[in-house]
MIPARO-280728 format. One record per residue (C-alpha): residue number from 1; residue in one letter; x, y, z. Coordinates in nm, 2 decimals. Each point is the difference from the previous one (the first is absolute). Layout:
N
{pt NUM, 'a', {X, Y, Z}}
...
//
This chain:
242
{pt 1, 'x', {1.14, 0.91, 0.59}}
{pt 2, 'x', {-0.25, -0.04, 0.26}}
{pt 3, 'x', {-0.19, -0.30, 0.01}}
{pt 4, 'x', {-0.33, -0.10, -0.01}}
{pt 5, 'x', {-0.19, -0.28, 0.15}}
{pt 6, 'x', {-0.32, -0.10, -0.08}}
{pt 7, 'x', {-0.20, -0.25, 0.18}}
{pt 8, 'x', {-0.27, -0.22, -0.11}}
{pt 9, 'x', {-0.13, -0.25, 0.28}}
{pt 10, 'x', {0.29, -0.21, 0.07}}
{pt 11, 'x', {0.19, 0.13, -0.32}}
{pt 12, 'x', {0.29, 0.29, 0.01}}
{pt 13, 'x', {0.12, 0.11, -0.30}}
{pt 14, 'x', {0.34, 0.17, -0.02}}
{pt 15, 'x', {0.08, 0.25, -0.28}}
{pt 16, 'x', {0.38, 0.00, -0.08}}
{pt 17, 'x', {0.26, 0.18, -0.24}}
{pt 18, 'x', {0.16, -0.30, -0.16}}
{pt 19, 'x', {0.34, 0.16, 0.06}}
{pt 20, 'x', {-0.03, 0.22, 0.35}}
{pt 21, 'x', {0.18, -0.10, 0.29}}
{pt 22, 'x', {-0.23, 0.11, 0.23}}
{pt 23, 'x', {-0.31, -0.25, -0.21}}
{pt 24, 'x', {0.28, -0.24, 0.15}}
{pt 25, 'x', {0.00, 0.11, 0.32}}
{pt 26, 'x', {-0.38, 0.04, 0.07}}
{pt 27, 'x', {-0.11, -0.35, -0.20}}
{pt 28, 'x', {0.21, -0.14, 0.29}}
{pt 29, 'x', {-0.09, 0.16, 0.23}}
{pt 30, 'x', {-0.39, -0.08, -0.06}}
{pt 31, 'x', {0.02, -0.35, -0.04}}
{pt 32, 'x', {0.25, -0.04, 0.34}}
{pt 33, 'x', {-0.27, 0.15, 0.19}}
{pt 34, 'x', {-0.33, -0.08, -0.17}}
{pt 35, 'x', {0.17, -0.40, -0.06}}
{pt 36, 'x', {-0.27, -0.10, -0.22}}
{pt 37, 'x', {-0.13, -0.37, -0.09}}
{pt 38, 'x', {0.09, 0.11, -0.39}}
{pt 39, 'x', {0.24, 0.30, -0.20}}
{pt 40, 'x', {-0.13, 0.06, -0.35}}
{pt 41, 'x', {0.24, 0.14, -0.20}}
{pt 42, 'x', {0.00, 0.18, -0.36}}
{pt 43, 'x', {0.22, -0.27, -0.16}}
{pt 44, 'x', {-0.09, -0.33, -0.25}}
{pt 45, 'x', {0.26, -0.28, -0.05}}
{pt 46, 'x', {0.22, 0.09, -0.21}}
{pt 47, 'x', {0.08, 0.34, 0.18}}
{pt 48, 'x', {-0.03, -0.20, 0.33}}
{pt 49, 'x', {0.23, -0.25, -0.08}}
{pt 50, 'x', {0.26, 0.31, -0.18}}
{pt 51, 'x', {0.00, 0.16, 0.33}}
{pt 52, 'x', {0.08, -0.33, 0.15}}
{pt 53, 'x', {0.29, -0.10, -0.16}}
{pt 54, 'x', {0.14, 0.36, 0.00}}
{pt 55, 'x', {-0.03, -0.03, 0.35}}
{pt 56, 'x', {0.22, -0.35, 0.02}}
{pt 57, 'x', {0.26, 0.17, -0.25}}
{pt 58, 'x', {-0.12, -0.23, -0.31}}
{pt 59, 'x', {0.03, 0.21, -0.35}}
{pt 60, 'x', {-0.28, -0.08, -0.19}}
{pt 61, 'x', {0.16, 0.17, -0.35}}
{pt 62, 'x', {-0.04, -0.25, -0.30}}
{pt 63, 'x', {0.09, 0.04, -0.33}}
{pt 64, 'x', {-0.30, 0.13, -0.20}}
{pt 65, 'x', {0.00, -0.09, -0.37}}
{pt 66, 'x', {-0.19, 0.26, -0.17}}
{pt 67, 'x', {-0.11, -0.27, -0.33}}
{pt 68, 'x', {-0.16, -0.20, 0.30}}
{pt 69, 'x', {-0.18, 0.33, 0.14}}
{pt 70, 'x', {-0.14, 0.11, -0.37}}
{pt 71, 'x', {-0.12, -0.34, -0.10}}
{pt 72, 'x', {-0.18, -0.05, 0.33}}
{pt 73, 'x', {-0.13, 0.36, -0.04}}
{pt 74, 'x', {0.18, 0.07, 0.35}}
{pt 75, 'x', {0.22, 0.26, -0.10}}
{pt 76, 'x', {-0.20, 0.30, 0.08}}
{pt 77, 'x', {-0.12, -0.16, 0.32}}
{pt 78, 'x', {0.37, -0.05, 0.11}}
{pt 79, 'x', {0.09, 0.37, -0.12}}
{pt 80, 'x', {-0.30, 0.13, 0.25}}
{pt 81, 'x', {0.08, -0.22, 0.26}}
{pt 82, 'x', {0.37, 0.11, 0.00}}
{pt 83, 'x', {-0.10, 0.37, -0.02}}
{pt 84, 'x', {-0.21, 0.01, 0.30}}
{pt 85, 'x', {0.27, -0.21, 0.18}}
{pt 86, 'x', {0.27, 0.27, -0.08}}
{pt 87, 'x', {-0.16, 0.30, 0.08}}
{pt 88, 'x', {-0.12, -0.18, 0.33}}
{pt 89, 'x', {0.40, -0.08, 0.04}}
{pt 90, 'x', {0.12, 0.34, -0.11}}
{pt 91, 'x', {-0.23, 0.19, 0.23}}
{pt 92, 'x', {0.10, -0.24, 0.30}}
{pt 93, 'x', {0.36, 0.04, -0.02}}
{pt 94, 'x', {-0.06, 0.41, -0.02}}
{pt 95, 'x', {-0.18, -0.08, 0.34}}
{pt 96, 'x', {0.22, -0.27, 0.15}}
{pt 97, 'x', {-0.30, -0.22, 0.01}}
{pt 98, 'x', {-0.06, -0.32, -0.21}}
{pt 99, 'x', {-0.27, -0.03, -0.13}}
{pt 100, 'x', {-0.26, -0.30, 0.15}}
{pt 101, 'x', {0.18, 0.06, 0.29}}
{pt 102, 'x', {-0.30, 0.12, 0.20}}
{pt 103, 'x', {-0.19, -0.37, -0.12}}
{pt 104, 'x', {0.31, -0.19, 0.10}}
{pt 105, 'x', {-0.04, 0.19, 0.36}}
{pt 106, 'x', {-0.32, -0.10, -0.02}}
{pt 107, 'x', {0.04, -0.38, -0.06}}
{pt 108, 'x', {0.28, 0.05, 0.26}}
{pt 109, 'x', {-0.20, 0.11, 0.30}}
{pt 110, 'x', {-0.31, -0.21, -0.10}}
{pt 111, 'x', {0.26, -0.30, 0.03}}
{pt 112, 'x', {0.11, 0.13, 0.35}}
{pt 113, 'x', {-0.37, 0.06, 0.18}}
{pt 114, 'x', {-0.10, -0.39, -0.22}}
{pt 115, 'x', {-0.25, 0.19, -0.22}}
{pt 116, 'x', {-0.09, -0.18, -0.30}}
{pt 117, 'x', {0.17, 0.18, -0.38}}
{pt 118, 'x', {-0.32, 0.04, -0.30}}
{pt 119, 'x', {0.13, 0.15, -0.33}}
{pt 120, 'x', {-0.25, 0.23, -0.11}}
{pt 121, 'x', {0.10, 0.12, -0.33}}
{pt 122, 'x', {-0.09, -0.11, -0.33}}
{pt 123, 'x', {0.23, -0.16, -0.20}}
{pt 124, 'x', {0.21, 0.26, -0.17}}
{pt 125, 'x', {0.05, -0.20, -0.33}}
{pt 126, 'x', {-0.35, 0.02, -0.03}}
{pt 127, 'x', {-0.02, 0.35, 0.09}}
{pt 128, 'x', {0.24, 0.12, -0.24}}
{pt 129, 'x', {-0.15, -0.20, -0.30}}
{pt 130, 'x', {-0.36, 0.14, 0.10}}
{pt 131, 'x', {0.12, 0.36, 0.00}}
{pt 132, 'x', {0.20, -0.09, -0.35}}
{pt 133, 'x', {-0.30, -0.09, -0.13}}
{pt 134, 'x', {-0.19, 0.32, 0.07}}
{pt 135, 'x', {0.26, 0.19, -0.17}}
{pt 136, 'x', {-0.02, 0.15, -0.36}}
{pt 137, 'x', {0.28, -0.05, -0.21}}
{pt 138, 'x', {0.08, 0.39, 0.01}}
{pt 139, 'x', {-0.03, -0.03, 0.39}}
{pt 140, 'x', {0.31, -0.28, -0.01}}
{pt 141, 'x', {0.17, 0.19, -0.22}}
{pt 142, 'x', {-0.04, 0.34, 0.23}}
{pt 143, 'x', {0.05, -0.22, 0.32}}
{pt 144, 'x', {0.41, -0.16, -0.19}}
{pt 145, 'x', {0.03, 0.36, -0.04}}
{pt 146, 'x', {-0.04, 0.10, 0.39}}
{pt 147, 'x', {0.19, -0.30, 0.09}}
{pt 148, 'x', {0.27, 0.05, -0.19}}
{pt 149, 'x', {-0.02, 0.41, 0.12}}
{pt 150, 'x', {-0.03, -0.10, 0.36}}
{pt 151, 'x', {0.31, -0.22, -0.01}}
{pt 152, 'x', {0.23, 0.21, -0.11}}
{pt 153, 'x', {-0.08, 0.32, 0.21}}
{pt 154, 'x', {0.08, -0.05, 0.31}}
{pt 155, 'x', {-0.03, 0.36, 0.14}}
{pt 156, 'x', {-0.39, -0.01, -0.04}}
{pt 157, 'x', {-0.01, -0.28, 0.26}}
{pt 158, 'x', {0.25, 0.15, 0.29}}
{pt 159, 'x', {-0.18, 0.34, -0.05}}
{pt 160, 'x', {-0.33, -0.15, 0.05}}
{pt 161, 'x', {0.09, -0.27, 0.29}}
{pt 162, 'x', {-0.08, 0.17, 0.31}}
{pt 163, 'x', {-0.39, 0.03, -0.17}}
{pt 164, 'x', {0.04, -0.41, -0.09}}
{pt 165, 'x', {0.07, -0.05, 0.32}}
{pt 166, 'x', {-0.31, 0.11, 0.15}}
{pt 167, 'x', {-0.24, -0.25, -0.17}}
{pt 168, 'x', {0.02, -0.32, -0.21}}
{pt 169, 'x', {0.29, -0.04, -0.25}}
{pt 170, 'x', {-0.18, -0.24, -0.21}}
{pt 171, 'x', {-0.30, 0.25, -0.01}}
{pt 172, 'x', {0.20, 0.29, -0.10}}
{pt 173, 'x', {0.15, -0.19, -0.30}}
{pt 174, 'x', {-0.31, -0.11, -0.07}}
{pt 175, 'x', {-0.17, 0.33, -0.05}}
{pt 176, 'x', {0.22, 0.01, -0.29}}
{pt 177, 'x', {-0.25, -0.27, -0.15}}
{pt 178, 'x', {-0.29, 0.19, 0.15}}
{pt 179, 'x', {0.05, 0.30, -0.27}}
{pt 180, 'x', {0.11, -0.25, -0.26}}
{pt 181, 'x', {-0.24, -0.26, 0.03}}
{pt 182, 'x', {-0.29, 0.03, 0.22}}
{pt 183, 'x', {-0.14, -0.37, -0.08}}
{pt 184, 'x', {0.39, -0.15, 0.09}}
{pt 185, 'x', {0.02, 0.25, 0.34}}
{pt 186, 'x', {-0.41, -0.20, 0.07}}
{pt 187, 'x', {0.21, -0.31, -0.09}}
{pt 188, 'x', {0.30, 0.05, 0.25}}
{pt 189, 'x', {-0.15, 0.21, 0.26}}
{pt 190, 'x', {-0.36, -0.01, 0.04}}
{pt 191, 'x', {-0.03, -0.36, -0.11}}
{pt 192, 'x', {0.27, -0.13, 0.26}}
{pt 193, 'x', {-0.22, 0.22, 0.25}}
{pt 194, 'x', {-0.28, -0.22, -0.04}}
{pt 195, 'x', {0.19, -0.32, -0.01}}
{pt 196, 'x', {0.19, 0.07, 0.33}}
{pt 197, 'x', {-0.31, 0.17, 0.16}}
{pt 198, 'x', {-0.18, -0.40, -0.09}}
{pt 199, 'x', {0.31, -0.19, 0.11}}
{pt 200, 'x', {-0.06, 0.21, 0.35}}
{pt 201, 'x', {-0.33, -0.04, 0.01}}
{pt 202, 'x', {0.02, -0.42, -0.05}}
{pt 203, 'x', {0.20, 0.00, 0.32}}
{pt 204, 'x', {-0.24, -0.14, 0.29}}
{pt 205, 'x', {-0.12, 0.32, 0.21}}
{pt 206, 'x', {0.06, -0.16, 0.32}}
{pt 207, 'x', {0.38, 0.04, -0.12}}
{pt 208, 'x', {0.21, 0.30, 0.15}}
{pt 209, 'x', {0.20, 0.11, -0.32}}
{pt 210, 'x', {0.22, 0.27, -0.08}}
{pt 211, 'x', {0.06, 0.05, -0.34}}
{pt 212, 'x', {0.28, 0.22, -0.17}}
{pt 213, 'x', {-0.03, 0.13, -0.37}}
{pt 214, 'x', {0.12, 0.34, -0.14}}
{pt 215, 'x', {-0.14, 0.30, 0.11}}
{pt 216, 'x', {-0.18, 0.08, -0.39}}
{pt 217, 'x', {-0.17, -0.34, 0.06}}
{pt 218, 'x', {-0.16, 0.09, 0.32}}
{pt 219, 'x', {-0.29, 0.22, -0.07}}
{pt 220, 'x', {-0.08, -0.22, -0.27}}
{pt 221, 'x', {-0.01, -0.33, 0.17}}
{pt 222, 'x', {-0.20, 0.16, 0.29}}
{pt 223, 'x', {-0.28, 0.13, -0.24}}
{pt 224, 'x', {-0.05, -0.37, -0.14}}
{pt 225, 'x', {0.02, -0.14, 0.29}}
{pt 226, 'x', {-0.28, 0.20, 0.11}}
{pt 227, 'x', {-0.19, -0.07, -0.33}}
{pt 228, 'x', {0.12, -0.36, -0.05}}
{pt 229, 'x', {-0.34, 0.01, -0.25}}
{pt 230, 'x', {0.24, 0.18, -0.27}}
{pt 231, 'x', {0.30, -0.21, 0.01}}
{pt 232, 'x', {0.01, -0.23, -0.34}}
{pt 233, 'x', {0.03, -0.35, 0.03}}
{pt 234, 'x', {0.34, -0.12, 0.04}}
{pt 235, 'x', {0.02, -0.22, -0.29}}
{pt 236, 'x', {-0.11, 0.33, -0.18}}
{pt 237, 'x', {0.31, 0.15, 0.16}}
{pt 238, 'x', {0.19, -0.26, -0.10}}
{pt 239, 'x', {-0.07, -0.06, -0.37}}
{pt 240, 'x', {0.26, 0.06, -0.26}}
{pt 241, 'x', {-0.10, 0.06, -0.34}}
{pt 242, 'x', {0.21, -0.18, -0.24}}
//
């Protein structure tokens, strides 16, 4: 995949394939010679600190008790959350790339020049329960179905990974939600677009940044960014109905 960077004042912003060696190769490369004050990456905590202790060999697998999940209304929210981690996992071992691995380069080299590490990403619990919530019950039911279909035919993904491997791996799973759900696709997609797109634009412009998200993120990030008028406030991005 060939890469694109896009420049805004003292801000570069790197489209990756979350699971493309080259990504790897050219995030590093940018930030060893740019050497920025700051590297925004597409990451929040929790994913942060997974990559983290994957890194330092930690395992992070507890034991889930699914009567804990169903009465804090979790379950479908860990179901998600584990789908889009496997195909992510799946698609990087048909690659030879782990997934996040472009984000850990990225921490890596902003660590070696002394650049400064922001998380730009919303929180992905919150992201997950927003997009739940703009689901029918029919649209759940079809998206257990897809899951369920996707995880047990692997052919479909090997046939289809040199095309996953030019763009954004969490994009191409989520255009599943785009035909399904159009209001859960604004919720993980467009919505994150804006957040991160605020989260840049909060940094001080005297900064020299280079941020590093997915490719399908890009385009979208740049257009708020140059209409910062139509991003939503972030405690609207935020807000979980209960």
């Amino acid at each position: 995949m060939e890469q694109e960077l896009q420049k805004k004042g003292s801000l570069r912003i790197i489209g990756t394939a979350h699971v493309s060696e080259k990504s790897i190769e050219e995030v590093k490369a940018a930030i060893l010679e740019i050497e920025p004050d700051l590297v925004a990456v597409e990451l929040d905590l929790a994913r942060y600190n997974n990559l983290l202790n994957e890194k330092m060999g930690e395992n992070q697998q507890k034991d889930v008790k699914v009567r804990e999940l169903i009465k804090n209304d979790q379950l479908t929210i860990f179901v998600v959350s584990k789908f889009l981690s496997y195909m992510q996992k799946r698609i990087g071992e048909d690659v030879g790339v782990k997934p996040g691995s472009e984000m850990m380069v990225a921490i890596e080299a902003a660590e070696e020049v002394r650049a400064r590490v922001v998380l730009i990403d919303r929180d992905i619990q919150v992201t997950l329960k927003r997009a739940l919530n703009q689901m029918s019950l029919w649209e759940k039911l079809k998206f257990a179905s897809g899951l369920l279909g996707s995880i047990f035919s692997r052919g479909e993904v090997v046939d289809d990974i040199e095309k996953i491997k030019e763009s954004d791996t969490l994009s191409e799973v989520m255009e599943y939600f785009q035909k399904m759900s159009p209001k859960a696709f604004d919720v993980l997609v467009t919505e994150r677009d804006a957040y991160m797109a605020r989260m840049l634009l909060d940094i001080p412009s005297e900064e020299n940044v280079v941020a590093v998200v997915g490719a399908g993120h890009q385009k979208g990030i740049k257009d708020f960014m140059n209409n910062p008028e139509t991003i939503p406030l972030l405690s609207e991005l935020l807000k979980i109905k209960n």
